[in-house]
C-alpha beads as a LAMMPS data file, in Angstrom:
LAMMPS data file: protein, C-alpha beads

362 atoms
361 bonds

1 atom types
1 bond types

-500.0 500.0 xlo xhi
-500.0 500.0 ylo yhi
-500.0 500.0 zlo zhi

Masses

1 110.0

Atoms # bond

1 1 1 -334.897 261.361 -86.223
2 1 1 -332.786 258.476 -86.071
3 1 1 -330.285 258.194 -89.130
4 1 1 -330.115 255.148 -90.844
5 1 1 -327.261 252.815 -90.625
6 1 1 -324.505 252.360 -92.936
7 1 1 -324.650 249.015 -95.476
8 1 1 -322.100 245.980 -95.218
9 1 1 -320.940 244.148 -97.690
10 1 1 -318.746 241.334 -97.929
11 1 1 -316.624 239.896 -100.588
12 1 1 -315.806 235.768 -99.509
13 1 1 -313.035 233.918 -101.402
14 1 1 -312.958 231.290 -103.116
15 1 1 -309.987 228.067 -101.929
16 1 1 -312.335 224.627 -101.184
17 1 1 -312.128 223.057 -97.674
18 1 1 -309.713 226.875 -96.808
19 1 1 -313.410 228.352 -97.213
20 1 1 -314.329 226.771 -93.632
21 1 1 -312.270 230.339 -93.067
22 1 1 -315.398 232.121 -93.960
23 1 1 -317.684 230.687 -91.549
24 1 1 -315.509 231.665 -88.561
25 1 1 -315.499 235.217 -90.133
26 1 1 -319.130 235.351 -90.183
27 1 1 -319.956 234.026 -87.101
28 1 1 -317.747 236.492 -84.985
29 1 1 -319.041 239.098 -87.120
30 1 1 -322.945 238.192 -85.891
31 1 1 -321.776 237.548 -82.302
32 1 1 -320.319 240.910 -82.921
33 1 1 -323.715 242.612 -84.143
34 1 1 -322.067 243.849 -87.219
35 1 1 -324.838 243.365 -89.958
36 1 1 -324.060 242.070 -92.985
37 1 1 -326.121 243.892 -96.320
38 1 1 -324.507 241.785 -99.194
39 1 1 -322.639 239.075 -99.845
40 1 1 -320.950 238.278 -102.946
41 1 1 -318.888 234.592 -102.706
42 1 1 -316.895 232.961 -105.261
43 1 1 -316.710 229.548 -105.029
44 1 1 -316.257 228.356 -101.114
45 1 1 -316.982 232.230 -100.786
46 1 1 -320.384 231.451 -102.784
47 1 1 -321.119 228.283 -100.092
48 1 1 -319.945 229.595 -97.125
49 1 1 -322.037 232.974 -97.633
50 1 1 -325.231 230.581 -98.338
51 1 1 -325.012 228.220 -95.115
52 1 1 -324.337 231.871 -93.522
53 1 1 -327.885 233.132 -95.272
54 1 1 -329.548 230.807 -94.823
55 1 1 -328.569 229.697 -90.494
56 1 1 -327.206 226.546 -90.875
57 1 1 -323.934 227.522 -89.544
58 1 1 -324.400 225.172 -86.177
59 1 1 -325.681 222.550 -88.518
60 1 1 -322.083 222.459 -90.732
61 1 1 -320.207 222.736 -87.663
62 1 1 -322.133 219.844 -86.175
63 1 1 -321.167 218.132 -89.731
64 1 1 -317.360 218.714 -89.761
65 1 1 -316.737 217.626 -86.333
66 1 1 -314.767 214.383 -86.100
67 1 1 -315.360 214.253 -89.551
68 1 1 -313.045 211.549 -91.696
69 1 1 -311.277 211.375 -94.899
70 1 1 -313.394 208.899 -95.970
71 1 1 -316.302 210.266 -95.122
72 1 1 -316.399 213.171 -96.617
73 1 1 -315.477 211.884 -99.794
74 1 1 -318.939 210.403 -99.758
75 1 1 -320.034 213.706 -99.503
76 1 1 -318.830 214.352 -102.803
77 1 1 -316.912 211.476 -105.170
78 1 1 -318.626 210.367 -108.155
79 1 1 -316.752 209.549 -110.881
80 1 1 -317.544 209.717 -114.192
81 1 1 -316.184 209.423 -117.369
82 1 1 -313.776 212.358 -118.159
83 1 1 -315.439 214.025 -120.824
84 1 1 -315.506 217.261 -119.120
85 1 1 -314.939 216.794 -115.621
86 1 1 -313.952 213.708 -113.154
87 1 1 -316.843 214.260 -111.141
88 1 1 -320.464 214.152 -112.237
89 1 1 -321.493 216.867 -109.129
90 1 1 -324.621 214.782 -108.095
91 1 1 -323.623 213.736 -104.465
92 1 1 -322.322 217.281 -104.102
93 1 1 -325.919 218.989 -105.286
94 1 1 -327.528 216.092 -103.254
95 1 1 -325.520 217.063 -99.863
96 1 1 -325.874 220.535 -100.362
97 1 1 -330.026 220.116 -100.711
98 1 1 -329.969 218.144 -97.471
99 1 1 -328.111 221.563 -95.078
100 1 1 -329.571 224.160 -97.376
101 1 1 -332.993 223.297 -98.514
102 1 1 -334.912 224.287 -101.320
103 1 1 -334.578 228.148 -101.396
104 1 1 -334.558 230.716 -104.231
105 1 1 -331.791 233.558 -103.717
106 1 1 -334.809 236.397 -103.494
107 1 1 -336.020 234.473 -100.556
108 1 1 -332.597 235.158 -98.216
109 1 1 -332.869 237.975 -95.910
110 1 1 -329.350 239.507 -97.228
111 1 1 -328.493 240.104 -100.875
112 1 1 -326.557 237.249 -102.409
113 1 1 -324.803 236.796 -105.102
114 1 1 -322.984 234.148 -106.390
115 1 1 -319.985 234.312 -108.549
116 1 1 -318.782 231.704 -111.528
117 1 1 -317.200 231.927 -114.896
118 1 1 -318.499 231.343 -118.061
119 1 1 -316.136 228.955 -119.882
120 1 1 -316.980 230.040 -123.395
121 1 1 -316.628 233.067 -122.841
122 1 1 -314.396 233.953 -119.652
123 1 1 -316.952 236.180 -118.365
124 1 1 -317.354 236.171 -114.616
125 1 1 -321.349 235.686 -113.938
126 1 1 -322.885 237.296 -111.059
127 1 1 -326.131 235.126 -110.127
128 1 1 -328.469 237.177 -108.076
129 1 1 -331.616 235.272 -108.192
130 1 1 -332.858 231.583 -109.270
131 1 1 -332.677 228.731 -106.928
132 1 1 -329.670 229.129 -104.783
133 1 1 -328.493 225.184 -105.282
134 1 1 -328.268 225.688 -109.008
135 1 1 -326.008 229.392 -108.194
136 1 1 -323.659 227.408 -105.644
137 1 1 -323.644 224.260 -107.996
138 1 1 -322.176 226.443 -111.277
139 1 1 -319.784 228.394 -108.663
140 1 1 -317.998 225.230 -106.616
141 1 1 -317.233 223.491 -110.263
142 1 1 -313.912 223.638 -109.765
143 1 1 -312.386 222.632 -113.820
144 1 1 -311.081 219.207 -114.280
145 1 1 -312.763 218.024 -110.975
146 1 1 -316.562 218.579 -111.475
147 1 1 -318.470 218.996 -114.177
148 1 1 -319.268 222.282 -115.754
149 1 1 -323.129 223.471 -114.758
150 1 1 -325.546 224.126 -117.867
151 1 1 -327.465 227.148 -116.395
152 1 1 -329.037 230.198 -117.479
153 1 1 -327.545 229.162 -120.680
154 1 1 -324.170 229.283 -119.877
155 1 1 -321.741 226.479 -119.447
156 1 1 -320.702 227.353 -115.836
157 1 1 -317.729 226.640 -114.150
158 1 1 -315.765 227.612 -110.853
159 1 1 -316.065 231.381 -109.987
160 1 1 -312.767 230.870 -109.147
161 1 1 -311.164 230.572 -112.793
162 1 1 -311.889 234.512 -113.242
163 1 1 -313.011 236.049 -110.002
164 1 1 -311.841 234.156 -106.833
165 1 1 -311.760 237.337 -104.468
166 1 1 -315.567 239.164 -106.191
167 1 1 -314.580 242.610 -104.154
168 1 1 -315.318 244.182 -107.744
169 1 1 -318.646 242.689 -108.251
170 1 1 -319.712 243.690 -104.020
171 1 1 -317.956 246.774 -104.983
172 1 1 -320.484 247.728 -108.196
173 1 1 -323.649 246.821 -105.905
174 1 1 -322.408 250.155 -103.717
175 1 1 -322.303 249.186 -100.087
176 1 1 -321.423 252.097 -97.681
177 1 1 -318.471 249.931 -96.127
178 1 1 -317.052 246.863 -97.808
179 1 1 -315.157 243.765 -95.864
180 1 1 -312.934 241.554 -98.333
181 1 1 -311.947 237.487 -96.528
182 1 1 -308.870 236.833 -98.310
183 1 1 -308.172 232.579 -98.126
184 1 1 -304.520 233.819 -100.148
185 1 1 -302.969 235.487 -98.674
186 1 1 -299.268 233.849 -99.169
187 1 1 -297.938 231.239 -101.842
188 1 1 -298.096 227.680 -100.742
189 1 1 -295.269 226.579 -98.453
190 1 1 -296.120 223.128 -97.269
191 1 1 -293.325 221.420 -98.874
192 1 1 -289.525 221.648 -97.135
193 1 1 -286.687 221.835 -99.239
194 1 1 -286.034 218.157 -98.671
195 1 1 -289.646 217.373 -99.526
196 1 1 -289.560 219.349 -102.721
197 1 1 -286.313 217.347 -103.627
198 1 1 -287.863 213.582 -102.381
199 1 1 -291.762 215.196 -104.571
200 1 1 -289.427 215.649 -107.801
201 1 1 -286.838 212.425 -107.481
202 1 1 -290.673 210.224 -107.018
203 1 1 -292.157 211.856 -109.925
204 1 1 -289.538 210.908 -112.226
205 1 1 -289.625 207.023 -111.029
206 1 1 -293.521 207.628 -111.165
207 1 1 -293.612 209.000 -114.869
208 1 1 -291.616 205.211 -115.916
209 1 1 -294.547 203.190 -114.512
210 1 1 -297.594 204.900 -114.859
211 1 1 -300.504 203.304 -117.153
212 1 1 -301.602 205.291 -120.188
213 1 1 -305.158 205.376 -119.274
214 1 1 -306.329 206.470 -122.542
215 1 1 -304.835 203.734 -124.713
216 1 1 -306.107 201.020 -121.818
217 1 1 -309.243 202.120 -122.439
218 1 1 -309.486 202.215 -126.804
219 1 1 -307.426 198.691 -126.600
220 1 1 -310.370 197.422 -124.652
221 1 1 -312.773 198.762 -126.915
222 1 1 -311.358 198.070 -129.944
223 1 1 -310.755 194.635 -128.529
224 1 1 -314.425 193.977 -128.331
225 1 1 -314.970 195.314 -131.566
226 1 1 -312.958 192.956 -133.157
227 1 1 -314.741 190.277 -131.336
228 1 1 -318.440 191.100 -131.995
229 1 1 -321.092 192.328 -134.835
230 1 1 -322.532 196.009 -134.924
231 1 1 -325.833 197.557 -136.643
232 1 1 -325.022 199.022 -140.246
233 1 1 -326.603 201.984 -139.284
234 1 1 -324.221 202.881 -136.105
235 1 1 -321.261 201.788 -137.554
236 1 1 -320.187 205.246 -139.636
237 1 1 -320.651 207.353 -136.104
238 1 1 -318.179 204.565 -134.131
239 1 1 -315.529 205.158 -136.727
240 1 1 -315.764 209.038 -136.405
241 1 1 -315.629 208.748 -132.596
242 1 1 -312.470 206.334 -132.994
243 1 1 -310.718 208.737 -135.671
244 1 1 -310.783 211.408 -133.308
245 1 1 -308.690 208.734 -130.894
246 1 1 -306.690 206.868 -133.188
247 1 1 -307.117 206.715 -137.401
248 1 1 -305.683 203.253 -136.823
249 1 1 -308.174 201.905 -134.695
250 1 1 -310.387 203.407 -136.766
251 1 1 -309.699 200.990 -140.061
252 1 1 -309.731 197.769 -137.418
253 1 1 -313.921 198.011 -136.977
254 1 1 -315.813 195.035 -138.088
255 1 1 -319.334 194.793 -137.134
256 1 1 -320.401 194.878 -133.234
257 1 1 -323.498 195.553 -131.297
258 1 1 -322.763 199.376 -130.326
259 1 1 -324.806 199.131 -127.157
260 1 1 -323.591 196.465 -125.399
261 1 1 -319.939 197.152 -126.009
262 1 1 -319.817 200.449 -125.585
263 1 1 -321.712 200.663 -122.325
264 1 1 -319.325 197.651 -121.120
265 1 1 -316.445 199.162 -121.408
266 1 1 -317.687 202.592 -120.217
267 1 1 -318.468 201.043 -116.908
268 1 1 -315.191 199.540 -116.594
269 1 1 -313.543 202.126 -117.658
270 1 1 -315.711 204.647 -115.201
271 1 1 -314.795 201.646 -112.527
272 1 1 -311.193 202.436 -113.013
273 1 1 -311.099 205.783 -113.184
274 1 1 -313.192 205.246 -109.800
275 1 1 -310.391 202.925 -108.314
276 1 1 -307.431 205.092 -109.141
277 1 1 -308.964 208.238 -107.576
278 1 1 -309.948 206.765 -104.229
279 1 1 -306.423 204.915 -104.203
280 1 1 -304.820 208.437 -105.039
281 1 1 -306.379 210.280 -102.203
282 1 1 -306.370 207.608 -99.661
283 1 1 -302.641 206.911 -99.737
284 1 1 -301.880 209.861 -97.675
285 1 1 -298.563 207.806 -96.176
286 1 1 -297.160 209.003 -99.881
287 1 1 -295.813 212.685 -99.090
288 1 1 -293.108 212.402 -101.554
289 1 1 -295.962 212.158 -104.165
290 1 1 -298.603 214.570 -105.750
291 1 1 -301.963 213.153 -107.337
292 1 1 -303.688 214.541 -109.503
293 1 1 -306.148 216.226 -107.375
294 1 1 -303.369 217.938 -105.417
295 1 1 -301.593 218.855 -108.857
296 1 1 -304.977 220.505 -109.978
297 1 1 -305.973 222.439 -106.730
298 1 1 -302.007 223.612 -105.653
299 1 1 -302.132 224.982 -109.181
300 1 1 -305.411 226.930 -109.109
301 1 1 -304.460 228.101 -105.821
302 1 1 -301.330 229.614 -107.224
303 1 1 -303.136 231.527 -109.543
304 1 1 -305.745 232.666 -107.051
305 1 1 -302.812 234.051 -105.044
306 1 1 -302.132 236.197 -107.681
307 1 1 -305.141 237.073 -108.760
308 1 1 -306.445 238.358 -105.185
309 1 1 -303.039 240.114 -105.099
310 1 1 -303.496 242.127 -108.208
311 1 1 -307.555 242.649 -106.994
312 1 1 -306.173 244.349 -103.961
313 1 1 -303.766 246.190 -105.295
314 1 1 -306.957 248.003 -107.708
315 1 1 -309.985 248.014 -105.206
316 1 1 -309.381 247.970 -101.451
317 1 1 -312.148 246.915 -99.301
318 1 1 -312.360 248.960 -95.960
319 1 1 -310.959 245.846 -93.891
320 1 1 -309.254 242.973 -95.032
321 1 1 -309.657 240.098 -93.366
322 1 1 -306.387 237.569 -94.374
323 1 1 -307.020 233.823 -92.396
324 1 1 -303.934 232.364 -92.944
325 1 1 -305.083 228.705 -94.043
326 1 1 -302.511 228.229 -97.485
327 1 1 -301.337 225.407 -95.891
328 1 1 -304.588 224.316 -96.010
329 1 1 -305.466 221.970 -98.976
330 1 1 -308.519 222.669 -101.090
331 1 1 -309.593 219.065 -100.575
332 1 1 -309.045 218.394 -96.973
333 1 1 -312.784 218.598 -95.935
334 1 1 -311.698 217.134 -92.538
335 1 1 -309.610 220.060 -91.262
336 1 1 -312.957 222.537 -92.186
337 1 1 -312.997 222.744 -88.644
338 1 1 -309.188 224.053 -88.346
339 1 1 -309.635 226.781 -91.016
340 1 1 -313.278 227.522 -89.352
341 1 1 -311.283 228.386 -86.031
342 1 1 -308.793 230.597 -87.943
343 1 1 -310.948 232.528 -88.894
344 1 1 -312.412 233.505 -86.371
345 1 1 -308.942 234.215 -84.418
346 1 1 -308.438 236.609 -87.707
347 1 1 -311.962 238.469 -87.363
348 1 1 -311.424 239.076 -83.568
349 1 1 -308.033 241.018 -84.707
350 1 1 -310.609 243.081 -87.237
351 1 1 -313.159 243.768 -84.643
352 1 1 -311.630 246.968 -83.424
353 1 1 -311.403 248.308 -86.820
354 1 1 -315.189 247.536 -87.684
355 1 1 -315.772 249.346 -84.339
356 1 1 -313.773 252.115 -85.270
357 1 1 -315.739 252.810 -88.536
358 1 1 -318.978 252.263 -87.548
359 1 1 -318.244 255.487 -84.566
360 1 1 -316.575 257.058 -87.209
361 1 1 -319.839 257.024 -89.203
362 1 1 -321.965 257.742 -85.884

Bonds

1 1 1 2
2 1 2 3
3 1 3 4
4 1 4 5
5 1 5 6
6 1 6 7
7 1 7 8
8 1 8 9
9 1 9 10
10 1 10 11
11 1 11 12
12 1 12 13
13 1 13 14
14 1 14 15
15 1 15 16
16 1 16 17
17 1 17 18
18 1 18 19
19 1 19 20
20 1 20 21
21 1 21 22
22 1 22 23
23 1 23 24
24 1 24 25
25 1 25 26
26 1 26 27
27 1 27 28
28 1 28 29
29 1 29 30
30 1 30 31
31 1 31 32
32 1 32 33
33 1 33 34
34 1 34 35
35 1 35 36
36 1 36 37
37 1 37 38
38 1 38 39
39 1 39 40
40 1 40 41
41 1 41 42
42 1 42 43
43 1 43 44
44 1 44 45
45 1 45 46
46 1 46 47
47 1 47 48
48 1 48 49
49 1 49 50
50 1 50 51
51 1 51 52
52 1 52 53
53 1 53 54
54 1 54 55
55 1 55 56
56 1 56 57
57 1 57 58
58 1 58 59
59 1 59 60
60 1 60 61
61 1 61 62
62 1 62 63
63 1 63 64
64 1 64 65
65 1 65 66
66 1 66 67
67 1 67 68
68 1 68 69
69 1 69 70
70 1 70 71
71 1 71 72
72 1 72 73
73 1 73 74
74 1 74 75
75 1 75 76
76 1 76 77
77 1 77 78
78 1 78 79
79 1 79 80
80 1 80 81
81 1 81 82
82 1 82 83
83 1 83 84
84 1 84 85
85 1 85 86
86 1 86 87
87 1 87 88
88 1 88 89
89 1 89 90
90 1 90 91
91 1 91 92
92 1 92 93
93 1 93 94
94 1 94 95
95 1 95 96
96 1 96 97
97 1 97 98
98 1 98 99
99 1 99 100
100 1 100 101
101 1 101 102
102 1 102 103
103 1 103 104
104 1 104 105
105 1 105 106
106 1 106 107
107 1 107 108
108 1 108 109
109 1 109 110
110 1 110 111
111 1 111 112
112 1 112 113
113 1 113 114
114 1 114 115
115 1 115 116
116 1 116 117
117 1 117 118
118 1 118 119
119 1 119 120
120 1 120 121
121 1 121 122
122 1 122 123
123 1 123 124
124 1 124 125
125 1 125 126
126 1 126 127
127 1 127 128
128 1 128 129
129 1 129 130
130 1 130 131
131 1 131 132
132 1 132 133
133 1 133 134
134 1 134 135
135 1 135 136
136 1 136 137
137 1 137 138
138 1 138 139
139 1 139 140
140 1 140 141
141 1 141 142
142 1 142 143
143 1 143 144
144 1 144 145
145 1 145 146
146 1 146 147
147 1 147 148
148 1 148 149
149 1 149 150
150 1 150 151
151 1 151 152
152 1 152 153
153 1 153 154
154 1 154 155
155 1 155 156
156 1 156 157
157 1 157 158
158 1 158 159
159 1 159 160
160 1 160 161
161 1 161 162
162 1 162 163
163 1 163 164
164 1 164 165
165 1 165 166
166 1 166 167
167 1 167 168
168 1 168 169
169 1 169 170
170 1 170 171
171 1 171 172
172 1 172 173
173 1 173 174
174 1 174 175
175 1 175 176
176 1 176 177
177 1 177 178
178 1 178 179
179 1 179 180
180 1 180 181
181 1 181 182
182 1 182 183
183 1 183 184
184 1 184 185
185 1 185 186
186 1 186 187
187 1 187 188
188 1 188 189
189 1 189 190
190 1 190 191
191 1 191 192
192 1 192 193
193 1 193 194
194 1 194 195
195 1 195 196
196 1 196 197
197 1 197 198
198 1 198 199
199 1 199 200
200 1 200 201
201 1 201 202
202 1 202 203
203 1 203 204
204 1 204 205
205 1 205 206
206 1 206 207
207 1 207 208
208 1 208 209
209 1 209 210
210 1 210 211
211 1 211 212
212 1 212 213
213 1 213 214
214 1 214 215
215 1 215 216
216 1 216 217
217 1 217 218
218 1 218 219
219 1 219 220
220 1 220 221
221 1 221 222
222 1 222 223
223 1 223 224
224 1 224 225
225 1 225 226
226 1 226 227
227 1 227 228
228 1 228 229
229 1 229 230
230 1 230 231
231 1 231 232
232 1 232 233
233 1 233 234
234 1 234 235
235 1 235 236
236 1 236 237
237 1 237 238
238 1 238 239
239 1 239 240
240 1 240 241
241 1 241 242
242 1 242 243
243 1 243 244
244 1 244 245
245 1 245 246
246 1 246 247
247 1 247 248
248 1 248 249
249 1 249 250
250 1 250 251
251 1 251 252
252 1 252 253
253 1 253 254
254 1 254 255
255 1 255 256
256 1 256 257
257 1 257 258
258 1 258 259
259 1 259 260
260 1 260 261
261 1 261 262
262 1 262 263
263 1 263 264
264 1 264 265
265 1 265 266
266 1 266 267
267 1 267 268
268 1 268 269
269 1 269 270
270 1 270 271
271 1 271 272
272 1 272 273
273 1 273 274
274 1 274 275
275 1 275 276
276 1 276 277
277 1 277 278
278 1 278 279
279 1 279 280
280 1 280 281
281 1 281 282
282 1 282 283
283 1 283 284
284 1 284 285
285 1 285 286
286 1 286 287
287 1 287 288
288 1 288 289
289 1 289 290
290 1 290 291
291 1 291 292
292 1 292 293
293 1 293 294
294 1 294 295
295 1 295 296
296 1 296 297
297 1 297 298
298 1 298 299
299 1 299 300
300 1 300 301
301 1 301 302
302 1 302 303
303 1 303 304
304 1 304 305
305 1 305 306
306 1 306 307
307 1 307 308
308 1 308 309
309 1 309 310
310 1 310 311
311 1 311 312
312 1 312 313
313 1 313 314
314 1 314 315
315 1 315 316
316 1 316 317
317 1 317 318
318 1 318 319
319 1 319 320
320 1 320 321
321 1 321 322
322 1 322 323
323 1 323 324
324 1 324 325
325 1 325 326
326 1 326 327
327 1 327 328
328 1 328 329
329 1 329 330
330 1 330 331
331 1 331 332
332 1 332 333
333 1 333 334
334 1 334 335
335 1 335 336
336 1 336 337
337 1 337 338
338 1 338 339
339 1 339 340
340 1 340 341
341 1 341 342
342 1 342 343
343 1 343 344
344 1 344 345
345 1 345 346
346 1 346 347
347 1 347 348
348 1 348 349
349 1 349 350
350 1 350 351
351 1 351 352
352 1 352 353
353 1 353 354
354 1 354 355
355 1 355 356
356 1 356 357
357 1 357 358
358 1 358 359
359 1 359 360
360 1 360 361
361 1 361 362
């Protein structure tokens, strides 16, 4: 009788446009016949493990060819106004939809689970069934960025935050042999030292001419209030919202017509918030400068660095597969397709290995 085979798992990482990685892993690992059992992702772990579930690796590649700044910032830019996220997340779901379909997680052909982090609470969530949009949706959130994801009532955000490298979650779920794609495996280093010096002599220039965007926007608002009549009835909650901003501000509200104002300067404060985002990104001549995307993402990949480093350290995966891509930036969607073909120069350096367990086994 013919023994059965041995179970794979695979733990993906979590690191934005760095998770392109992942799909070069994958696909030397199929051209390879190396079946894959489970996979937990975190993140870009979480999204490159679904297009990898679900066969719409040729379709992404097809996607990220050629593919510009500016268009893939249509993939997923939507500003909103930051309550609790830049982004409102509804371009991203709506791309997403349009490679992966509408599929529930029990209806893949491997086990997948996707990993994100319960804000409340810090716990990391493992989501193992449900429609898989709604699991990749709560683990991509990266804070600040998108939007937290209301789902299985939990306020969601980016697996990332507590879990970027799940090999403990694959690890629980007992695969026979376990495979761990590190995207961190070094600090940053992009930066010389005479960029470092010219990124901290522009910030301090930067920091004596930037706009306070908050106080632009209640100026506006309580410009408007001084200007026009409100409802008696609305008037109490506007003056709680304001004393929460400014207690002065608060004392200057005369009667105004809540709707109209408000949702006027909403919109032109969402417009703003719209223009200084694209402007931030786009000016990519400015390498003595950091925006605040770049801030957000070089920090979280910092901690992720040290996180994976300290996840290694306590549960080692059989093979570790390390694509270099720090130098990568979370956000540069168009070099998907660079990190894609590290990765899978890094899995044909693990191939042997693989090969040399699965005999071992035999």
């Amino acid at each position: 009788m013919q023994s059965k085979r041995p179970s794979w798992g695979i733990a993906l990482d979590s690191g934005g446009a760095k998770g392109g990685a992942h799909l070069g892993v994958m696909e030397v690992l199929t051209e390879h016949q190396i079946p894959i059992d489970i996979i937990v992702g975190s993140s870009a772990g979480a999204l490159a493990g679904a297009i990898y579930a679900t066969g719409k690796i040729e379709m992404v590649k097809e996607i990220i060819e050629d593919l510009s700044w500016k268009e893939s910032l249509s993939y997923y830019v939507d500003p909103v106004f930051p309550f609790s996220g830049l982004l409102a997340g509804k371009r991203a779901r709506t791309f997403l939809k349009t490679i992966i379909g509408d599929v529930l997680i029990d209806e893949l052909p491997v086990k997948f689970i996707a990993v994100a982090t319960d804000l409340l609470t810090g716990e990391t969530i493992a989501i193992d069934k449900g429609p898989l949009i709604d699991a990749l949706m709560a683990s991509i959130s990266m804070p600040g960025i998108f939007k937290p994801v209301v789902l299985m009532d939990r306020l969601l955000t980016d697996g990332g935050v507590s879990d970027p490298l799940p090999l403990d979650v694959l690890k629980s779920h007992s695969p026979q042999y376990t495979i761990a794609c590190n995207l961190h495996p070094r600090l940053p280093g992009r930066f010389n030292p005479a960029q470092k010096k010219a990124i901290v002599r522009a910030e301090k220039q930067i920091l004596e001419k930037e706009e306070d965007i908050s106080l632009w926007i209640v100026d506006h608002v309580v410009n408007v209030i001084r200007s026009q009549q409100m409802f008696e009835g609305v008037r109490p909650l506007v003056r709680n919202i304001l004393k929460k901003i400014n207690t002065s501000y608060a004392e200057t509200i005369k009667d105004i017509d809540l709707v109209s104002t408000l949702h006027y300067q909403l919109i032109q404060s969402r417009d703003k918030i719209s223009a200084i985002f694209e402007n931030s990104l786009f000016k990519k001549d400015k390498v003595n400068t950091l925006n605040i995307f770049e801030i957000l993402v070089s920090s979280t990949n910092i901690q992720q660095y040290q996180k994976n480093r300290l996840m290694l350290a306590s549960v080692r995966p059989d093979i570790l597969i390390s694509p270099d891509v720090t130098d990568i930036g979370s956000l540069e969607f168009t070099r998907v397709q660079e990190a894609l073909s590290i990765g899978r120069n890094q899995a044909l350096e693990s191939i042997p290995a693989i090969r040399k367990l699965i005999e071992s086994n035999s």
